[in-house]
C-alpha positions as CSV (number, residue, x, y, z in Angstrom):
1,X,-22.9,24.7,20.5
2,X,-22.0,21.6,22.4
3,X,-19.5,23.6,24.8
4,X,-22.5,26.2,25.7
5,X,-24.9,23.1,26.3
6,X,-22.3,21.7,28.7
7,X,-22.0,24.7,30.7
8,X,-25.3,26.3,30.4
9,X,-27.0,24.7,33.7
10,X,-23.2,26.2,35.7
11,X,-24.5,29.4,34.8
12,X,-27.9,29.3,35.7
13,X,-27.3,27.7,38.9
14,X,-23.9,30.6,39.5
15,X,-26.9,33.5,38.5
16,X,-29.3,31.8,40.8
17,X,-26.5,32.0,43.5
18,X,-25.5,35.7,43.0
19,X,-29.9,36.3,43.5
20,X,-29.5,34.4,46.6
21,X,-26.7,36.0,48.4
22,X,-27.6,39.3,47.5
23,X,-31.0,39.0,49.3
24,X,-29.6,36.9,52.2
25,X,-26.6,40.0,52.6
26,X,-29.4,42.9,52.2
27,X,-31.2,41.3,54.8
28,X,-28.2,40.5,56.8
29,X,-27.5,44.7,56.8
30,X,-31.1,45.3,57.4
31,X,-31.0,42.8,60.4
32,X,-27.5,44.3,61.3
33,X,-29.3,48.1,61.2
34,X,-32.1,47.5,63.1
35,X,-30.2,46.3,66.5
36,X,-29.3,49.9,66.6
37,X,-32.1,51.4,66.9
38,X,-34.6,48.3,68.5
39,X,-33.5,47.2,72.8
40,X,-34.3,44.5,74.8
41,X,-35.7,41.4,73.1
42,X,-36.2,42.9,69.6
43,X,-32.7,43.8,69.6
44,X,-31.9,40.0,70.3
45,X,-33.9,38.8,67.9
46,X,-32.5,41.5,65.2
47,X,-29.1,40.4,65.8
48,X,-30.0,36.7,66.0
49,X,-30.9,37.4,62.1
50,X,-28.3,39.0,61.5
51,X,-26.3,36.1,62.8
52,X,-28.0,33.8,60.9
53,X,-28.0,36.0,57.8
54,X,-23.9,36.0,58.0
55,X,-24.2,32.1,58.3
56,X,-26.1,32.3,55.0
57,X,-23.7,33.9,53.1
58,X,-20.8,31.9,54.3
59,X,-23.3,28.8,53.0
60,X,-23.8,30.3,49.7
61,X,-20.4,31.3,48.7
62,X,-18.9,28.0,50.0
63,X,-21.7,26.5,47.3
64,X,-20.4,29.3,44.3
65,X,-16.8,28.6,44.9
66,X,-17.9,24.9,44.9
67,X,-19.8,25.3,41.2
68,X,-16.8,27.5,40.2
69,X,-14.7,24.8,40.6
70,X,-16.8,22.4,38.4
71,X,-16.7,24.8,36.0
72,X,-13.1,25.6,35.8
73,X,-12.8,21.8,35.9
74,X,-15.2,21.0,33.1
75,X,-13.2,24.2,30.9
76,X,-10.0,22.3,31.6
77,X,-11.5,19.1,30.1
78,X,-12.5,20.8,27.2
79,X,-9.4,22.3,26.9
80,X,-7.4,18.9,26.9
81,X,-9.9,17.6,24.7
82,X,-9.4,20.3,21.9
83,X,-5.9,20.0,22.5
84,X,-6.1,16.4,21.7
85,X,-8.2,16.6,19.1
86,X,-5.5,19.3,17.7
87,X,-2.5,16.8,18.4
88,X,-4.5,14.1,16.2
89,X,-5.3,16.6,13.1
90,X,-1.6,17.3,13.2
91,X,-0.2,14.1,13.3
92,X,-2.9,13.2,10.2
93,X,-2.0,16.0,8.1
94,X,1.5,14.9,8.9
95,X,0.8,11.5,7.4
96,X,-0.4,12.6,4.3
97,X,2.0,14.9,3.8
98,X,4.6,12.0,4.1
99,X,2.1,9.4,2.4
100,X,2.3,11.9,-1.0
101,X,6.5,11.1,-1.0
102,X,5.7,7.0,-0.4
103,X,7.2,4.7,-3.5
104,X,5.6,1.7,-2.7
105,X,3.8,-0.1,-0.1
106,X,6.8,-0.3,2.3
107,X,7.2,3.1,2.5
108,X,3.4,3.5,2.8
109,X,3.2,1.2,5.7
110,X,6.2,2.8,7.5
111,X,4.7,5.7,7.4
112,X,1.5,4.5,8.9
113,X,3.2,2.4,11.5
114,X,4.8,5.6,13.1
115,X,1.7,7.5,12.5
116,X,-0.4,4.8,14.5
117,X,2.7,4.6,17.3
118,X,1.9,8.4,18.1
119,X,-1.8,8.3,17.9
120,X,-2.6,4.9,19.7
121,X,0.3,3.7,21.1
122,X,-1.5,1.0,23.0
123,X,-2.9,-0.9,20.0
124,X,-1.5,-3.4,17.8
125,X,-1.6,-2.6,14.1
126,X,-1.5,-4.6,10.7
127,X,-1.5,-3.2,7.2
128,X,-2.9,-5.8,4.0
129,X,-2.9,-5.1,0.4
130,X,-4.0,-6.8,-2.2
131,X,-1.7,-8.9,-4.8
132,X,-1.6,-8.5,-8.6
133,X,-4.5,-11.3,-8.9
134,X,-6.5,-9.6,-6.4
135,X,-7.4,-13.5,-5.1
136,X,-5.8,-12.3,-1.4
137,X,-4.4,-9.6,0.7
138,X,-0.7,-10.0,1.6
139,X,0.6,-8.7,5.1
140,X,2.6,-5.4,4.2
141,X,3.4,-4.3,7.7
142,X,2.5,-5.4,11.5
143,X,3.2,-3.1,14.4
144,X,2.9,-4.0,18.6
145,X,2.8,-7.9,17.6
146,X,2.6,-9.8,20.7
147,X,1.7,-13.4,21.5
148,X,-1.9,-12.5,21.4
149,X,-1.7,-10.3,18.3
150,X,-0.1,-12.2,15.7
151,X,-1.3,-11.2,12.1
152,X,-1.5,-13.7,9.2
153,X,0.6,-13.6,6.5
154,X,-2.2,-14.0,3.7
155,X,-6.2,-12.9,4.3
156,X,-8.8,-14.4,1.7
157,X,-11.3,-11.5,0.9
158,X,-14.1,-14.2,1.1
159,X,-13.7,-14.4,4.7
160,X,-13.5,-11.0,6.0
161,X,-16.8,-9.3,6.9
162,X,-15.8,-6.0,6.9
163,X,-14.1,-6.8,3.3
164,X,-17.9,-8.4,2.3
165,X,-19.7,-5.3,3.6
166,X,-17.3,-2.1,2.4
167,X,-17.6,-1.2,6.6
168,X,-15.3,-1.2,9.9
169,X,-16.1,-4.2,11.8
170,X,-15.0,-5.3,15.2
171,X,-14.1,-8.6,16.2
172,X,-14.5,-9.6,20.0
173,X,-15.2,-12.5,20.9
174,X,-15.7,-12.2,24.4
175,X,-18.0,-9.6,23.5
176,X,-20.2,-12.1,21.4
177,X,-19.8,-10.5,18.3
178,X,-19.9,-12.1,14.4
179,X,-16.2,-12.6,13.9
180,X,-14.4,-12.7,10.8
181,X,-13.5,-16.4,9.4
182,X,-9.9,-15.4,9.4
183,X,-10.0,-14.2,13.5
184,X,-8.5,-16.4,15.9
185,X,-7.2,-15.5,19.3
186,X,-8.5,-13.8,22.4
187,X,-7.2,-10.3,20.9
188,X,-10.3,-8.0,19.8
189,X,-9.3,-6.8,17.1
190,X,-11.1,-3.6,14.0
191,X,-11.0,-4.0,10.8
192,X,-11.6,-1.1,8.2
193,X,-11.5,-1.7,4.3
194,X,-9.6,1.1,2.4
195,X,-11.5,2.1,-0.2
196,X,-10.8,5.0,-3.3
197,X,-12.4,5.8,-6.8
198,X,-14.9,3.1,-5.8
199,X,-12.0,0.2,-5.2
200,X,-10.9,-1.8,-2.1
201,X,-7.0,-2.1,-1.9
202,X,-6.5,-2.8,1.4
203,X,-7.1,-3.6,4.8
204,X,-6.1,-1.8,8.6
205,X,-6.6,-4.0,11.5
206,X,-6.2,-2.6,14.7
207,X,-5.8,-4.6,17.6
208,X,-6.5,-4.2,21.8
209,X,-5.7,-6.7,24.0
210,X,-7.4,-5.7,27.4
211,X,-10.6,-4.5,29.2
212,X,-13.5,-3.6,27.9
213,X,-12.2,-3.7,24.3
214,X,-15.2,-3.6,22.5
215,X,-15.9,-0.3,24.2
216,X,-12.4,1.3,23.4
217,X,-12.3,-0.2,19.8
218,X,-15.4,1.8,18.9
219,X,-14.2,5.0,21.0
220,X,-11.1,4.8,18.2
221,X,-13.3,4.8,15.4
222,X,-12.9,8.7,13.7
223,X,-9.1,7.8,14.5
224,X,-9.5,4.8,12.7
225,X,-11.5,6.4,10.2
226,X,-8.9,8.8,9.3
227,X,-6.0,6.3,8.8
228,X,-7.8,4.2,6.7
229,X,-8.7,6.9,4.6
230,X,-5.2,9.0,4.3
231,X,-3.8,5.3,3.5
232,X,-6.4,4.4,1.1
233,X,-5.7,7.6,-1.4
234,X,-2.0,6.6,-0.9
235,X,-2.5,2.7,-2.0
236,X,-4.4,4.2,-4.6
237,X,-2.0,6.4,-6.2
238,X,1.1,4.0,-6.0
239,X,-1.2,1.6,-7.7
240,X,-1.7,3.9,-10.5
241,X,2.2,4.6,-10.4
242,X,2.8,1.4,-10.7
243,X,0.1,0.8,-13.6
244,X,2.2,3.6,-15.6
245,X,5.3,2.4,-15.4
246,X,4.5,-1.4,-16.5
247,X,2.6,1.0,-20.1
248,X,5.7,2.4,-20.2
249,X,7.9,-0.6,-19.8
250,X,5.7,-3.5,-20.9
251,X,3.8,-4.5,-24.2
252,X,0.2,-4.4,-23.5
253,X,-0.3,-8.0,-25.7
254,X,2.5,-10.2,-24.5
255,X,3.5,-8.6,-21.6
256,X,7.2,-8.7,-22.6
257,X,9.2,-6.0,-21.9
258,X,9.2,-2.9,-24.8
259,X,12.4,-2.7,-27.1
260,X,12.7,1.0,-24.9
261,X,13.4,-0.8,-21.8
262,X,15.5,-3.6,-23.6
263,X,18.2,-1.2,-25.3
264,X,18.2,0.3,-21.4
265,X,18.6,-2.9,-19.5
266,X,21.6,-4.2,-22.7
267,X,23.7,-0.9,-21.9
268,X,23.4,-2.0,-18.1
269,X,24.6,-5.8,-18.5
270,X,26.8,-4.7,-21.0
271,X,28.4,-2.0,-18.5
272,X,28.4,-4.2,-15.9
273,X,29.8,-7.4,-18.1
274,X,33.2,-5.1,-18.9
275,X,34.1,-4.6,-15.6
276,X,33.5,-8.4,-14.8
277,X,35.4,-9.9,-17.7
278,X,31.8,-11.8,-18.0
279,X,29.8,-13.0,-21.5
280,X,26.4,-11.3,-22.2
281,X,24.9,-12.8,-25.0
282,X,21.7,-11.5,-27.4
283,X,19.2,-13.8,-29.3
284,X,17.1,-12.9,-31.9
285,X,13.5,-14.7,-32.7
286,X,11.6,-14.6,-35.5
287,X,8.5,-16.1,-35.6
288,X,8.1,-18.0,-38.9
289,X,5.5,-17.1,-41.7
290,X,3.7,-15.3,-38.8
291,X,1.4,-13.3,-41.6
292,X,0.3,-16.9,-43.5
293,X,-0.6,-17.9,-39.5
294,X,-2.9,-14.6,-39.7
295,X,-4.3,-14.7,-43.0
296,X,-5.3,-18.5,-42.8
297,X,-6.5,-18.4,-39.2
298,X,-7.1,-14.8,-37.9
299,X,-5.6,-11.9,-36.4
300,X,-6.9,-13.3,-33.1
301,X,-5.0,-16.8,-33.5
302,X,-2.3,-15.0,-34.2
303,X,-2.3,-13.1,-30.4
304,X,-3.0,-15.9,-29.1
305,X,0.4,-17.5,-30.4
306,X,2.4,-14.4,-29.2
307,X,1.6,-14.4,-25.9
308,X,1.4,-18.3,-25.8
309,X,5.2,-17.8,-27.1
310,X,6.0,-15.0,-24.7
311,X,4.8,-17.5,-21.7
312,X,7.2,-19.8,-22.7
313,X,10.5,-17.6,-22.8
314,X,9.3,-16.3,-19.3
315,X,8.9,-19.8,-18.5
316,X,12.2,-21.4,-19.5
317,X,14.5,-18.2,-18.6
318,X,15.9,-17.2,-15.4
319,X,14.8,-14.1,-13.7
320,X,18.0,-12.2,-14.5
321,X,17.3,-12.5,-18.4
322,X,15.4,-10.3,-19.8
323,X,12.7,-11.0,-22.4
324,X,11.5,-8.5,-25.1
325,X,8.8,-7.7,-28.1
326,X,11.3,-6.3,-30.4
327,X,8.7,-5.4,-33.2
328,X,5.6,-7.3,-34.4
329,X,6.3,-10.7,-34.4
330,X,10.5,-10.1,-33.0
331,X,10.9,-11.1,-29.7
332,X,15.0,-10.9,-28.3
333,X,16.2,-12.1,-25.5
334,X,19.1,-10.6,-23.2
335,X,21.2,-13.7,-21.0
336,X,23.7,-11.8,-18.8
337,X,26.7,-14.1,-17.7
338,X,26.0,-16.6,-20.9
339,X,28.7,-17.7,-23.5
340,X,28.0,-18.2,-27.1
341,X,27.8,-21.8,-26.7
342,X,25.1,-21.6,-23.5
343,X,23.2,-19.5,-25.6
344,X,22.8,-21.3,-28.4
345,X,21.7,-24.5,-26.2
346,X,19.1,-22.3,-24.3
347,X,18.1,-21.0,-28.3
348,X,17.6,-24.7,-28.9
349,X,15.3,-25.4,-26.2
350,X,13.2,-22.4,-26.4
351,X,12.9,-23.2,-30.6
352,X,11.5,-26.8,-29.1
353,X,9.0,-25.3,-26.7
354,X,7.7,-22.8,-29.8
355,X,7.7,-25.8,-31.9
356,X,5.5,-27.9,-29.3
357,X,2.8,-25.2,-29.4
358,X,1.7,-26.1,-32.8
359,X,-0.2,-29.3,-31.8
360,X,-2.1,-27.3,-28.7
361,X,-3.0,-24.3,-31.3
362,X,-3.6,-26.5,-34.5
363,X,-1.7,-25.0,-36.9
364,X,2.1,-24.7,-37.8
365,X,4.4,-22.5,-35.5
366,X,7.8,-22.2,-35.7
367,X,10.7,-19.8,-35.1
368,X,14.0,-19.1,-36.2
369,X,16.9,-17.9,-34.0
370,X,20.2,-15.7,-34.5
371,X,23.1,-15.4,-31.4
372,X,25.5,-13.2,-31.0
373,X,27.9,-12.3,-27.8
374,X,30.0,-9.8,-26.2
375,X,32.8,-10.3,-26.1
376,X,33.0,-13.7,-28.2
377,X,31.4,-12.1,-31.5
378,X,30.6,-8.4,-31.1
379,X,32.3,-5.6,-29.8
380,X,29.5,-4.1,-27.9
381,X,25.6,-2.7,-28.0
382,X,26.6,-1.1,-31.5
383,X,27.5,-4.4,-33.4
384,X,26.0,-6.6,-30.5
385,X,22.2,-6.7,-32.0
386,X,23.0,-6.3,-35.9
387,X,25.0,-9.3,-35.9
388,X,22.4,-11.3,-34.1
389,X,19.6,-9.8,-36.3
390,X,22.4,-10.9,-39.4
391,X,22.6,-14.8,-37.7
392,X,19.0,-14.6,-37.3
393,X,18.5,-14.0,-41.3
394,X,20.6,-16.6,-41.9
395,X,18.7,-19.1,-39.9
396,X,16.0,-18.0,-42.3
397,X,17.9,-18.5,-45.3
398,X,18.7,-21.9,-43.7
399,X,15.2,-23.3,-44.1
400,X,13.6,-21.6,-40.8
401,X,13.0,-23.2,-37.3
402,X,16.4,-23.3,-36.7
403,X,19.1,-21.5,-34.5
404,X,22.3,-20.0,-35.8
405,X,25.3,-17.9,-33.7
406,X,27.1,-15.5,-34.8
407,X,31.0,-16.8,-35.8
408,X,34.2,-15.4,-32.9
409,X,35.8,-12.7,-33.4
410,X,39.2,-13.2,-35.0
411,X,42.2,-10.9,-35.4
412,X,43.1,-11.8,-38.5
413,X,40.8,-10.2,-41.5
414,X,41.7,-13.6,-44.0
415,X,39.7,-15.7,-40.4
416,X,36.3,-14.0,-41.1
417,X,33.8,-15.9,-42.5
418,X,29.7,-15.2,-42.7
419,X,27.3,-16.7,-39.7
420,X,27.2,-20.4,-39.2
421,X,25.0,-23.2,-38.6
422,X,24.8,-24.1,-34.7
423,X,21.8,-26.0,-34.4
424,X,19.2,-27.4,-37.1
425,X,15.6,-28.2,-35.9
């Protein structure tokens, strides 16, 4: 429709042409004719028509070879047009073809960077996400940073205007326009929330430093469009990825790791301990008279104290350890490179920090504690965790809120002896 608007007044004018020099070329062998049979003046006169008759047509074809070049020029723009347009559906479908392979947002945001290089090479590009806490977007990936264009490392939501609306906005300051709280610089720069499923998780900036920038920022905006959206779907489906592997790795009260993952992640340190010659040591908890704690408070006081308890392992550890919900209210703890001794000493300040929480909770909490080691007192994974869960009974047996280790090996069968005490609360 728009292509036969555009060329509909060439034709008319071409048809109007063809009327003309028809008439102007009868007349012209009409005029031609008559000097034949006219003499003397008439004859003059006849061909004096005839001259100005060939004039005529030399006049009007000059003008239809004129409006046949505008049209043949106004086809090839709307051939380079559809070509371009053609170029940029490619390179889209492209994108999501590649977004559908992306892990996480790294792999998203390369993928847009290259996308963006192809499609607007001239613009300068920044990708946010938001974090876990959803309190701020994090810079993922920047593209064409110059001294002008130099994206923040953190955005708050609360001062973006085209965060606050769900819509693209432009910010230009030499144009006048309402800038974003976060926009400094002399940069113009669009902004266009990624939305999906009725959530925001992200933003794409898009930045021009030059002339009339305002202008070419809006004449971007389908492009723009199109990136946000392709990127928005794949935010949103690493986001669910992501939410399905923490259910399948994580308890949904504590958010401690499941005993699944632990038994995965023991092989692993234990693999990797052999060929180092290094210590990986297991602790057991128990969480003492746990089911009085619920029956004389509540089943509510008593998730309270788990994940009160779980905070404080994740607290106290280092990253490399791993902490677990073994069952109810078990928790063990892995500690890669960690003697028998170490262990015990971390068992004793982890039993102190339980101990502590009974004045902020108002009621008694304890735990007891059993350690065992490869290769000091086990073998390996298969004798690793019973003897721990064996010291760890014995620390009950003991009088609770205490921590016990599992005894050496020996090599000689008259050296073994049961669990002993290693530290008393």
């Amino acid at each position: 429709m728009q292509k036969e608007g555009l060329l509909a007044p060439n034709n008319r004018q071409n048809k109007g042409l063809r009327h003309a020099m028809h008439g102007v070329m009868a007349l012209n062998v009409a005029a031609a004719a008559s000097t034949i049979f006219l003499d003397g003046h008439r004859a003059l006169i006849a061909g004096g028509v005839a001259v100005t008759c060939s004039v005529l047509v030399l006049l009007v074809a000059l003008a239809a070879t004129r409006l046949v070049a505008a049209d043949m020029k106004q086809h090839l723009e709307l051939f380079d047009q559809a070509q371009g347009t053609s170029r940029q559906i490619e390179e889209l479908f492209a994108m999501t073809d590649m977004l559908q392979a992306a892990e996480d947002h790294d792999d998203a945001g390369a993928v847009l960077m290259a996308t963006a290089h192809r499609l607007l090479p001239e613009y300068g590009g920044a990708l946010y996400v938001f974090n876990n806490s959803r309190d701020r977007l994090d810079l993922a990936k920047a593209w064409n940073v110059s001294e002008n264009f130099d994206p923040a490392a953190t955005l708050l939501p609360g001062n973006c205007w085209a965060l606050k609306r769900g819509k693209p906005h432009i910010n230009d300051a030499s144009s006048d326009t309402l800038c974003c709280m976060h926009h400094i610089g002399s940069v113009a720069t669009v902004e266009v929330p990624m939305m999906a499923r009725g959530q925001v998780f992200g933003l794409l900036m898009l930045a021009y430093d030059g002339a009339e920038a305002f202008q070419n920022l809006k004449g971007i905006r389908r492009v723009t469009r199109a990136l946000a959206d392709s990127m928005s779907l794949a935010l949103s489906n690493i986001a669910l990825r992501e939410k399905l592997r923490t259910q399948s790795l994580r308890d949904p009260l504590t958010g401690l790791y499941n005993r699944r993952y632990m038994e995965d992640a023991l092989e692993r340190y234990l693999s990797l301990a052999e060929r180092t010659g290094a210590a990986t040591s297991v602790v057991m908890i128990d969480l003492d008279n746990f089911k009085r704690l619920n029956d004389n408070y509540g089943h509510a006081k008593g998730d309270a104290v788990l994940r009160d308890v779980a905070g404080q392992f994740v607290g106290a550890l280092r990253p490399s350890d791993v902490v677990a919900r073994y069952g109810g209210e078990e928790l063990m703890v892995i500690l890669p490179n960690c003697g028998v001794e170490d262990a015990a000493a971390k068992a004793e300040m982890l039993r102190m920090r339980i101990e502590s929480l009974s004045e902020v909770h108002g009621a008694p909490i304890s735990a007891s504690f059993g350690v065992a080691t490869v290769p000091e007192t086990s073998i390996n994974a298969a004798d690793v965790i019973p003897m721990a869960d064996a010291a760890l009974y014995a620390a009950k047996n003991a009088g609770k809120n205490c921590v016990i280790a599992a005894d050496k090996r020996s090599t000689s069968p008259d050296d073994l002896v049961g669990p002993r005490l290693a530290v008393t609360g």
